[in-house]
C-alpha positions as CSV (number, residue, x, y, z in Angstrom):
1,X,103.5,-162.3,50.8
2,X,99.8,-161.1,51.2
3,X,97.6,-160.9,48.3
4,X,97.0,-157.6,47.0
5,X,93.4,-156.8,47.1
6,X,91.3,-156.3,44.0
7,X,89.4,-153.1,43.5
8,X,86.1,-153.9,41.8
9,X,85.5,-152.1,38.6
10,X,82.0,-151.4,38.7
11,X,80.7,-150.6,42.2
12,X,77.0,-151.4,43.5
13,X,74.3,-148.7,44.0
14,X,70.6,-148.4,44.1
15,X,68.5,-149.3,41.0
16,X,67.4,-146.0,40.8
17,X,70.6,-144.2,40.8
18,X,72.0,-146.5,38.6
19,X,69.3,-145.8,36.0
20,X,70.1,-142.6,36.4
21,X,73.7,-142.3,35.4
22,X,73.2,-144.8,32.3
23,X,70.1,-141.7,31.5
24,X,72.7,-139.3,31.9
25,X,75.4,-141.4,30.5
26,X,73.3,-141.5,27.4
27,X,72.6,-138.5,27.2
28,X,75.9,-137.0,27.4
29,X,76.9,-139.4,24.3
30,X,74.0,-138.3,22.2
31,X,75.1,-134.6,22.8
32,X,78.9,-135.3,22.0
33,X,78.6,-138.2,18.9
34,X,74.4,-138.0,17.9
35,X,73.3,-141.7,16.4
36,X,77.2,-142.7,17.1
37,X,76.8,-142.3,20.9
38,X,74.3,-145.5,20.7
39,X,76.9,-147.9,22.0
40,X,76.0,-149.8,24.2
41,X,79.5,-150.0,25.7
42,X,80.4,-146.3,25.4
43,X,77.6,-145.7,27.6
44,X,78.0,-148.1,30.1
45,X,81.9,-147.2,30.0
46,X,80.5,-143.5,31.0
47,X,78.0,-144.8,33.4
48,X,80.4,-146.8,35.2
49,X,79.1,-150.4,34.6
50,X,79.9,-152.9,32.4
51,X,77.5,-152.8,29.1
52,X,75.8,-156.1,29.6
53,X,74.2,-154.2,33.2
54,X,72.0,-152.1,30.6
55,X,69.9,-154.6,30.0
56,X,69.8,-155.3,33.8
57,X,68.4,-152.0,34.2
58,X,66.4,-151.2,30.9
59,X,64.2,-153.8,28.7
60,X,66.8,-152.9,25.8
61,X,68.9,-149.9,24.4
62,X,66.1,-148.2,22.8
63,X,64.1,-148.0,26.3
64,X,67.1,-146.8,27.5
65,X,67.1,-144.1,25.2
66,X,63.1,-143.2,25.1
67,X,63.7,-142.9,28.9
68,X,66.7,-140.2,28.5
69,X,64.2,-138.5,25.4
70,X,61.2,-138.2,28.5
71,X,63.7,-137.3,31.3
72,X,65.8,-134.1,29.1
73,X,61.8,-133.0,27.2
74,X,60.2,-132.4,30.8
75,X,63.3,-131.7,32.5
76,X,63.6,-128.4,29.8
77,X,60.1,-127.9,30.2
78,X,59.8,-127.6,33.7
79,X,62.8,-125.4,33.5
80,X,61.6,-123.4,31.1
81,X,58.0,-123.0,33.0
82,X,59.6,-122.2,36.1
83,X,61.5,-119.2,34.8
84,X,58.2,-118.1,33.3
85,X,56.5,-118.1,36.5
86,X,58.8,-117.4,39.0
87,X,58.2,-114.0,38.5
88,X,54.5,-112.8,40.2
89,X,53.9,-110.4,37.0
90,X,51.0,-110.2,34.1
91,X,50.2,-113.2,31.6
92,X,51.6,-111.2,28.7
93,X,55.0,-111.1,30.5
94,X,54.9,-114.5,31.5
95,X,54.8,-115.5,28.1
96,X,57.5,-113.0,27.0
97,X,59.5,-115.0,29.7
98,X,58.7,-118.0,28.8
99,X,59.8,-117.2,24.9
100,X,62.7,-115.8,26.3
101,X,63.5,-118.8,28.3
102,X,63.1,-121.5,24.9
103,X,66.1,-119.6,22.9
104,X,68.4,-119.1,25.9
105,X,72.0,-120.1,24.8
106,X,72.0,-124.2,26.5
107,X,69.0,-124.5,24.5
108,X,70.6,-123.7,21.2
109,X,74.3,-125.2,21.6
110,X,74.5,-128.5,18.8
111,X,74.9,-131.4,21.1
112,X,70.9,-130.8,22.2
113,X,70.1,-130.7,18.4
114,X,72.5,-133.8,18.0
115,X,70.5,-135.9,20.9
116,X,66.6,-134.6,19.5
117,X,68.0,-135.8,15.8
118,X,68.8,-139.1,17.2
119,X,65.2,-139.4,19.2
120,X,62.9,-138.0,16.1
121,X,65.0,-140.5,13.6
122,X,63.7,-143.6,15.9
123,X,60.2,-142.4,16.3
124,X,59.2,-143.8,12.6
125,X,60.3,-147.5,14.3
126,X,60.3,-147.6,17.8
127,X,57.0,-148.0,19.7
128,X,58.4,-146.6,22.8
129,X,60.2,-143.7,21.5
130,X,56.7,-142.6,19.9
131,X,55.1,-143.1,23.0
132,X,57.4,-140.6,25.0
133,X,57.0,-138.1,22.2
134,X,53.5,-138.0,22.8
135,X,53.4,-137.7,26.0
136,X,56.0,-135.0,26.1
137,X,53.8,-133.3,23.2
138,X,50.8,-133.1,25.4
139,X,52.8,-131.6,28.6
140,X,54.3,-129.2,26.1
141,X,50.8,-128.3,24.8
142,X,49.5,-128.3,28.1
143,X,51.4,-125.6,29.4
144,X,51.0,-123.4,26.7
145,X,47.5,-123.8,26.9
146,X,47.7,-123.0,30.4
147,X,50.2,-119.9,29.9
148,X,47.6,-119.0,27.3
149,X,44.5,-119.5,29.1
150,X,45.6,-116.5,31.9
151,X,46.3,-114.7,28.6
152,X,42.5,-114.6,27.6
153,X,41.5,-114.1,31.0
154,X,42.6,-110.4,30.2
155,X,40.4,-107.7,29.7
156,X,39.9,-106.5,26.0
157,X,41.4,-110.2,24.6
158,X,38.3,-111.6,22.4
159,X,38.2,-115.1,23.5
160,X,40.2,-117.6,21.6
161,X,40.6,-121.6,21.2
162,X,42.8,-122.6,23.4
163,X,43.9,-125.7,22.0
164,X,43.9,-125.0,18.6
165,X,46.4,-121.7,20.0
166,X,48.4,-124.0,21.6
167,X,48.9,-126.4,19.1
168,X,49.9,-123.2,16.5
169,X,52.4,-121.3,18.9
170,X,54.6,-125.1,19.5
171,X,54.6,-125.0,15.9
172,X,56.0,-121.6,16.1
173,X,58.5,-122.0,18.5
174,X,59.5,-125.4,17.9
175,X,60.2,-124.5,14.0
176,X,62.0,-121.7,14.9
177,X,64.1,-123.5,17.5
178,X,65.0,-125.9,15.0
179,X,66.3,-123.8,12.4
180,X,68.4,-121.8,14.8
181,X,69.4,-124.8,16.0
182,X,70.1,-126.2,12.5
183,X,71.8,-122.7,11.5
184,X,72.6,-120.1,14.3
185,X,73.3,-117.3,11.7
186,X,69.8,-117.6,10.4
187,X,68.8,-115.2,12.9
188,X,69.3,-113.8,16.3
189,X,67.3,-115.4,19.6
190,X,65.8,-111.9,19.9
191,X,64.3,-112.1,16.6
192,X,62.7,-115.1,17.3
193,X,61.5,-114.1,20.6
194,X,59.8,-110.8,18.8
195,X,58.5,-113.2,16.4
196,X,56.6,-115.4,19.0
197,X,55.3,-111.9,20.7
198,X,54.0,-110.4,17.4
199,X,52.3,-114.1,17.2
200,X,51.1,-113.2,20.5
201,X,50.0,-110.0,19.8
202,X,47.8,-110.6,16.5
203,X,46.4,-113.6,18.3
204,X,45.0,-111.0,21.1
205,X,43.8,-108.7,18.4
206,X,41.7,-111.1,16.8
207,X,43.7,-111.6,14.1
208,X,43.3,-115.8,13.4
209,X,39.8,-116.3,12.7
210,X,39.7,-119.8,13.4
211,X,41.2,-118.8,16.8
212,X,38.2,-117.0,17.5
213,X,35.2,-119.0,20.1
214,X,33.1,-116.4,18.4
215,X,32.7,-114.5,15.0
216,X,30.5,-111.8,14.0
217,X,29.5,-112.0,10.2
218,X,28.3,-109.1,8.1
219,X,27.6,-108.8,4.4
220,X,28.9,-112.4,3.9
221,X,32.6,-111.0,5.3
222,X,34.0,-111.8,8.7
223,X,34.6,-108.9,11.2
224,X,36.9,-109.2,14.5
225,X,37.0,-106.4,16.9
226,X,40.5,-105.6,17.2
227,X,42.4,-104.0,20.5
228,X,45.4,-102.0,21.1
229,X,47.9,-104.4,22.5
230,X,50.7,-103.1,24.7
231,X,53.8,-104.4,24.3
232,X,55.9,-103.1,27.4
């Protein structure tokens, strides 16, 4: 009687698509079970290779997962950027886009939260994990100072810090992402969004003094010139 052939479990492929599906393996068991999706074995099960292949692949399980934290931050923020610039409009608009784009609904759903919880826990610890965050903090940054930059470009804007400005709108939006993450009754994506364009629009008034590149003083007091802003 002839001998049945075995199917092998795990098949063969390229390095690079096998790193990845375990990326995408992970990060589809951070979404679903946060700090209990670090099994080495429940990924590889997803991945479709045997657990002990990780390490084939990655130094360890933490590289594993600082390499799905870098590959979801810049994956979002190119998203994000593109659907900011897609459209050929002014910098004011491209910014509304972009705010618009940072609290759409797949940003907000509880499995993203789950996977970022997981990441900012292992920062205190792991070297690598630290490393990606700052790297993914200075693309962040660097678009918004970029975004910002054709902002102040505009006539009637009294020049402004860029970096500083960048620095203080992430804090902005990143707070507010979290809590509606942390809480989606807290308040409506909209309301965030017209938080982040009043930021906006007291920042092109004047309105943050440190902001400013240049201050006028009289009497010992401070004086901005402020401008009409148009919101549509």
């Amino acid at each position: 009687m002839a001998q049945a052939q075995r199917q092998p479990k795990f098949r063969r492929a390229p390095p690079e698509v096998r790193r990845e599906a375990l990326i995408d393996a992970t990060l589809v068991c951070l979404r679903t079970h946060g700090h209990a999706g670090l099994s080495a074995r429940r990924i590889g099960s997803l991945a479709g290779v045997s657990p002990g292949l990780i390490t084939h692949h990655f130094p360890s399980l933490s590289a594993l997962v600082a390499a799905a934290y870098e590959s979801l931050a810049m994956s979002l923020l190119h998203s994000i950027e593109q659907h900011a610039r897609e459209a050929k409009t002014t910098a004011r608009e491209r910014l509304r886009r972009f705010f618009r784009a940072s609290f759409a609904p797949r940003l907000l759903e509880p499995g993203l939260f789950n996977a970022w919880l997981v990441f900012w826990s292992m920062m205190a610890h792991d070297a690598r994990v630290r490393a990606v965050h700052n790297r993914t903090y200075v693309a962040y940054r660097a678009v918004l100072e970029s975004m910002l930059g054709d902002l102040s470009g505009c006539g009637g804007i009294p020049p402004f810090k860029l970096r500083p400005a960048a620095i203080a709108l992430a804090a902005l939006l990143d707070g507010l992402w979290i809590e509606a993450s942390m809480n989606a009754r807290t308040f409506k994506p909209a309301e965030a969004v017209a938080l982040c364009e009043d930021w906006i629009n007291a920042l092109s008034e004047g309105a943050f003094p440190s902001l400013l590149r240049s201050r006028s003083r009289s009497g010992g007091s401070r004086r901005f010139t402020r401008v009409s802003v148009r919101r549509g």
